[in-house]
C-alpha positions in Angstrom: 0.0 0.0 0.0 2.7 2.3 0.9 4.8 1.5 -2.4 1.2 1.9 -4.2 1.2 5.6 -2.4 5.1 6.6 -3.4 4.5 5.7 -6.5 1.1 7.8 -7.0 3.0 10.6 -5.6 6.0 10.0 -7.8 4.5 10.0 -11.2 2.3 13.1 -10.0 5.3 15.0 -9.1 6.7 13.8 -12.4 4.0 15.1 -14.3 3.6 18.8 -12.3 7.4 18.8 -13.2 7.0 18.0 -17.1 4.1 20.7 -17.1 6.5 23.4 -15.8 9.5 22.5 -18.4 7.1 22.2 -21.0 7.2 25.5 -24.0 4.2 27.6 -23.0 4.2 28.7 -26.9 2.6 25.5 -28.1 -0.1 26.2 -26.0 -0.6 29.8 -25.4 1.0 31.6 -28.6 -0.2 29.4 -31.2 -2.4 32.1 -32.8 0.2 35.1 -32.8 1.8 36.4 -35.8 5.1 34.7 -36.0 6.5 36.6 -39.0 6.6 39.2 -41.7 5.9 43.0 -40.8 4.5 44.3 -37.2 1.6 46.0 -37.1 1.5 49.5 -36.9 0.1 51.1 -34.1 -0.5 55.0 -32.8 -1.3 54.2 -28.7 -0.8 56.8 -26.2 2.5 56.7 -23.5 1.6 57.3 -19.7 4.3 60.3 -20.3 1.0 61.8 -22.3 2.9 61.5 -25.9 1.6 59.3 -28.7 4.0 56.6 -30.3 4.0 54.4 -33.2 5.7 51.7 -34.3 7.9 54.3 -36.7 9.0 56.0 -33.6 11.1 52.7 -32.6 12.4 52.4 -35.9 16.3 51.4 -36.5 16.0 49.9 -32.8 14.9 46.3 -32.0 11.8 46.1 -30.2 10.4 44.0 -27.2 6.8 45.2 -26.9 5.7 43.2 -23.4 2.1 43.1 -23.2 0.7 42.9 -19.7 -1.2 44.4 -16.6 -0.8 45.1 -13.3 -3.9 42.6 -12.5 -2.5 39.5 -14.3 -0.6 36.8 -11.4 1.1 35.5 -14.4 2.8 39.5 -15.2 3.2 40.2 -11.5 5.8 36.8 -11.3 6.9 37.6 -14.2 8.4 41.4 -13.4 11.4 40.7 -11.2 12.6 39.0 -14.7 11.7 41.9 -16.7 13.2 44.4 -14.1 16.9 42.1 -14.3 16.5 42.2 -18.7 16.0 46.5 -17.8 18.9 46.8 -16.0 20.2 44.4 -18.4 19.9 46.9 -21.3 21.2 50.2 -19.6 23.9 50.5 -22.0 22.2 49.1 -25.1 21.0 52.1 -27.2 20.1 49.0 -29.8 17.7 47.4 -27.8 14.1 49.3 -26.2 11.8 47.9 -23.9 8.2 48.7 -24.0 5.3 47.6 -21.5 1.7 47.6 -23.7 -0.6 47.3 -20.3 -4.4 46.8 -20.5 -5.0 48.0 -17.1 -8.4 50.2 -17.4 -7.5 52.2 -14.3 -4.6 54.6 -15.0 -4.0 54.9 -11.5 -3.4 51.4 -11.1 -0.9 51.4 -13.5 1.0 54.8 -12.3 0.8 53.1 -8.7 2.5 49.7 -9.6 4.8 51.1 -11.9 6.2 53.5 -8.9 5.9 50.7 -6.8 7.8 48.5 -8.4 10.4 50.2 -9.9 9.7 49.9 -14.0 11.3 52.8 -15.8 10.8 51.6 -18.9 7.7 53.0 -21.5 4.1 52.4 -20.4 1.8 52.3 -23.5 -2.0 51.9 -22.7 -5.2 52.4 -24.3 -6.7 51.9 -21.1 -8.8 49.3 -22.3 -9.2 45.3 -21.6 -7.9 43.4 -24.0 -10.8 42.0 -25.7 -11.7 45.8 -26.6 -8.0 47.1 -27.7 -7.1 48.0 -31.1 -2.8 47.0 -30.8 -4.4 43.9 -28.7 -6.4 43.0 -32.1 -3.6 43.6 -34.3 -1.3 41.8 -32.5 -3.4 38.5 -32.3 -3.0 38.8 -28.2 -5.1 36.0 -26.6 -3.1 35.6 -23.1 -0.8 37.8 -21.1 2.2 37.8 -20.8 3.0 37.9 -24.6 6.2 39.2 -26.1 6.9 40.3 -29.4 10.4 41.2 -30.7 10.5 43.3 -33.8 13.6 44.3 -35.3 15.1 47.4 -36.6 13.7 46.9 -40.0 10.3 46.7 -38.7 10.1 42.5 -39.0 8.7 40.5 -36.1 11.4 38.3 -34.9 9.8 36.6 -32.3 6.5 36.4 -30.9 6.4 34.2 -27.8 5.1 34.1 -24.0 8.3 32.8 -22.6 10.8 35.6 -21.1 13.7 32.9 -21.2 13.1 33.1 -24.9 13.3 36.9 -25.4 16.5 36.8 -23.5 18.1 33.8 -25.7 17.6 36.2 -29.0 18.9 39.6 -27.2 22.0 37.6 -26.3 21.9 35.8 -30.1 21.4 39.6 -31.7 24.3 41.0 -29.3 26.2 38.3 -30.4 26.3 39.4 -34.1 
C-alpha cells in the first residue's frame, strides 16, 4: 500500500514537473503572428505622448504586453526588471510595456511601486476591446513580441527565457 502511495505521488510530481518544463508557446502563442511586418500602431505613452511603431524604428523592439492585474505579469516582473537593468547601456535594444489596465491609477501606482522605468503604453482598455491587442493576435498575457530594426517580427512568444536567448543571439552578431 505504501509503495502503491510513493509511486502515486511520484508520477504526480513527475508530471507537475514536465508541465513546468514544457514551452508555453505551443499552447498559449499558437495564434500570434510569427513573421513578416508588425503592425502599426499609434497608442498613447503614460508620459502623455503618442507613439508608433515608426518611432522605434532602427532599434529592436520588445513590446511586453501585460497588466498590473495578471498573477502571471506580476511573477513575471522581477525578470523583466533584471533584462531592464540588463539593457542600460544598449542604445540598440528598447523595452516597451503595452498594459491593459483600465485604471490609469493602477498602472501609475505599480509602476512606482515596483520600480519599471521603462515606457508604459495603454489604451486603457481590456484586451478584448483594444485595437494593438487586435492587431497583435494577443489572446493571453504575458506575450512578447520582438520586432527588429527593420520593422520585422522576430519573435513572438510568451516565454521571457526566450526573449532573453535572441537579445544575447542579436548582441552576439
Amino acid at each position: 500500500m505504501k509503495f502503491r502511495l510513493f509511486a502515486l505521488l511520484a508520477a504526480l510530481l513527475m508530471g507537475a514537473f514536465s508541465l513546468g518544463a514544457q514551452d508555453l508557446d505551443a499552447r498559449y502563442a499558437a495564434g500570434l503572428l510569427k513573421e513578416g511586418p508588425a503592425p502599426d500602431f499609434s497608442i498613447r505613452g503614460t508620459d502623455g505622448k503618442t507613439y508608433t511603431l515608426k518611432d522605434f524604428k532602427g532599434k529592436t523592439l520588445i513590446l511586453d504586453f501585460w497588466a498590473t492585474w495578471c498573477p502571471d505579469c506580476r511573477e513575471e516582473m522581477p525578470q523583466l526588471l533584471a533584462l531592464q537593468e540588463k539593457l542600460k547601456g544598449r542604445k540598440d535594444v528598447v523595452l516597451v510595456g503595452v498594459s491593459f489596465d483600465t485604471d490609469p491609477a493602477a498602472l501609475s501606482s505599480y509602476v512606482k511601486e515596483q520600480g519599471i522605468t521603462w515606457l508604459q503604453l495603454s489604451e486603457f482598455k481590456k484586451r478584448k476591446d483594444s485595437a494593438i491587442a487586435a492587431a497583435y493576435h494577443i489572446q493571453w498575457i504575458p506575450t512578447k513580441y520582438v520586432i527588429g530594426p527593420d520593422g520585422q517580427i522576430l519573435l513572438a512568444t510568451v516565454m521571457q527565457d526566450k526573449v532573453e536567448a535572441l537579445l544575447a543571439d542579436i548582441q552576439e552578431k
